[in-house]
N, C-alpha and C positions, 0 to 999 in steps of 0.2 A: 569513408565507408561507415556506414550506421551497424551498429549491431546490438540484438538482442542480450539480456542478461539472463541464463538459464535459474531458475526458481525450482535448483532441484532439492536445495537445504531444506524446505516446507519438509521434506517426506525422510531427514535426519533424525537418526533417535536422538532424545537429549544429551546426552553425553557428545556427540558432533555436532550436534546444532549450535551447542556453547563452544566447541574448539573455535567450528567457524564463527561466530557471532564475536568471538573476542579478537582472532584475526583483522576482521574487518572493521570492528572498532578500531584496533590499534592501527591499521594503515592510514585510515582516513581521518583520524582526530587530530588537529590543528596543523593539516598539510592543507597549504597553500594552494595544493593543484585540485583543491575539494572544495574552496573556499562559500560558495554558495549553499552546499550541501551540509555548512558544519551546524545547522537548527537543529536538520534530521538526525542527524549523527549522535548527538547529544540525548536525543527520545529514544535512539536507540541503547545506548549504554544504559539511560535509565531503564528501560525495558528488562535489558539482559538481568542488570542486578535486581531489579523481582521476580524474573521469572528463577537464575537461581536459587533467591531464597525458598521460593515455592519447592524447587524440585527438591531443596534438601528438609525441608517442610513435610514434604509429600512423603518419605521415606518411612517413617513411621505408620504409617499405612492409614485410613480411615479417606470414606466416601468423601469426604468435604474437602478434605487437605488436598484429594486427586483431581477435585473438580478447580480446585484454586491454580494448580498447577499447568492443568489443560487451557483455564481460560489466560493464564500469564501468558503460556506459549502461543499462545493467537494473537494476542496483544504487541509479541516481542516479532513475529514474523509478520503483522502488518505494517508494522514499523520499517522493518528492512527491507518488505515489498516496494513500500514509497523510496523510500533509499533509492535501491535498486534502481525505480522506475523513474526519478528526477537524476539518476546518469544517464539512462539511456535519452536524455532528452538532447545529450552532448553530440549530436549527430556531427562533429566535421573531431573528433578525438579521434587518436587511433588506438591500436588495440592495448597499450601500456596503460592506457586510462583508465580501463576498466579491471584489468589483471593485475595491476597497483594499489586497489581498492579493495581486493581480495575475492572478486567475483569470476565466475566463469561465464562465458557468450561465446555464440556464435553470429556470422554475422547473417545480417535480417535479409530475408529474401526479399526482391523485389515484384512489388505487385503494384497490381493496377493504379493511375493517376487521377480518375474519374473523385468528382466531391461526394467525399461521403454523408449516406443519407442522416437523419437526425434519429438519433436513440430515442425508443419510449421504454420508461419506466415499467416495468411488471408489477412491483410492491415496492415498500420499504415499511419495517416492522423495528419493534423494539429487539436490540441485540440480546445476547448473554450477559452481558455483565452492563452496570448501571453507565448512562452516558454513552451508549453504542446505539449504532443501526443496524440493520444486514438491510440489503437491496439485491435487485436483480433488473436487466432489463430483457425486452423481447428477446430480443436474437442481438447475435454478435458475426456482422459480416467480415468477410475474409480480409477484405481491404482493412480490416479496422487492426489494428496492433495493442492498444489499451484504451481504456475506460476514465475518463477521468471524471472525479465527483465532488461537486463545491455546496455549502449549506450556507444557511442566512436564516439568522436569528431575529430578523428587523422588517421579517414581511420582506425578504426581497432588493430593500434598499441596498443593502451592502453585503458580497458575497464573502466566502473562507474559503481556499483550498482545502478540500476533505485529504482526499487518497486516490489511489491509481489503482484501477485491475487487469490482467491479463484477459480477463473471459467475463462471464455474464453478471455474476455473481460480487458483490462488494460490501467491505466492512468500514461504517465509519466511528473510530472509537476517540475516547476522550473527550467528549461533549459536553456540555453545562446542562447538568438535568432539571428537569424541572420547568422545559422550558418547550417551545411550540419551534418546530425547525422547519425547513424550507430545504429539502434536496433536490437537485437537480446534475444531468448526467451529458457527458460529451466523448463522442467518439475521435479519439486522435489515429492518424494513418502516419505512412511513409510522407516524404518531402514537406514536412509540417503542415500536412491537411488534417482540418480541422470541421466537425461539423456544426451545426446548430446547435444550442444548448435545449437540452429535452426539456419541456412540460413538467413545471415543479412539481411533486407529491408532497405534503405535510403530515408532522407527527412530532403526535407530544413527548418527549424523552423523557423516561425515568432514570 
């Protein structure tokens, strides 16, 4: 049984976002039943400890320390998105795999078999903060489950795993700036349907 990971922590004020975030550090760091996911796991502790320092930063109040705070916390839940979304790739787990981890799911409805069509890009722009993107693509069909998005710094030659999205919308952060990128986008479905990779878009990262 495949099942989805609910992404309802995104909408946790900080004081729960860190309960959870340190939960699920602590279940998944150097357990064996995670073994492939301990890179992520790792970006994500780092994450958690700037975005805490941020938010205890932020308390003192002042426009710039809030805006530090906001973009940590976007940073620390991209992070756990990808998480998140390289478990759900565990399609033949059962449900202790993913409740071990510290997440909640339900399981993924089944839709259609049919190949899915090939994503096009809408934009990709310079992010909020230095070494990011934001992207979006046209539409996001029903068949489709997540978004996945790879870059390349070499003209193409050789790709990166970016990030994952639930919907149209994607960030991809931690990038070497200064530099001319190559993104492109693919729509993943149910029974490992997989579409065409979209028509690369470029842009110079600051």
């Amino acid at each position: 049984m495949a099942y989805n990971i609910l992404l309802d922590f995104k909408k946790y004020p900080d004081p729960n976002l860190v309960i959870f975030a340190k939960n699920v550090n602590t279940r998944m760091k150097d357990n064996a039943r995670y073994l492939t996911e301990q890179p992520q796991v790792d970006k994500c502790i780092a994450s958690l400890q700037g975005f805490e320092s941020a938010v205890t930063d932020a308390q003192d109040g002042g426009r710039v320390l809030n805006q530090i705070r906001t973009e940590m916390r976007s940073i620390m839940l991209t992070d756990f998105t990808v998480l998140a979304k390289m478990l759900e790739l565990h399609v033949n787990e059962d449900l202790t795999f993913f409740t071990e981890a510290g997440f909640f799911v339900r399981k993924r409805p089944v839709r259609s078999e049919l190949p899915l069509e090939r994503p096009i890009l809408k934009f990709i722009k310079q992010g909020i903060l230095s070494g990011s993107i934001d992207g979006e693509v046209e539409n996001f069909p029903i068949q489709v489950t997540q978004l996945g998005v790879r870059y390349s710094t070499d003209h193409g030659t050789t790709w990166q795993n970016g990030t994952y999205s639930s919907g149209k919308r994607f960030t991809l952060s931690g990038l070497n700036p200064r530099k001319e990128h190559l993104v492109a986008v693919v729509f993943l479905g149910t029974q490992q349907r997989m579409s065409d990779w979209s028509e690369a878009m470029q842009l110079f990262v600051l």
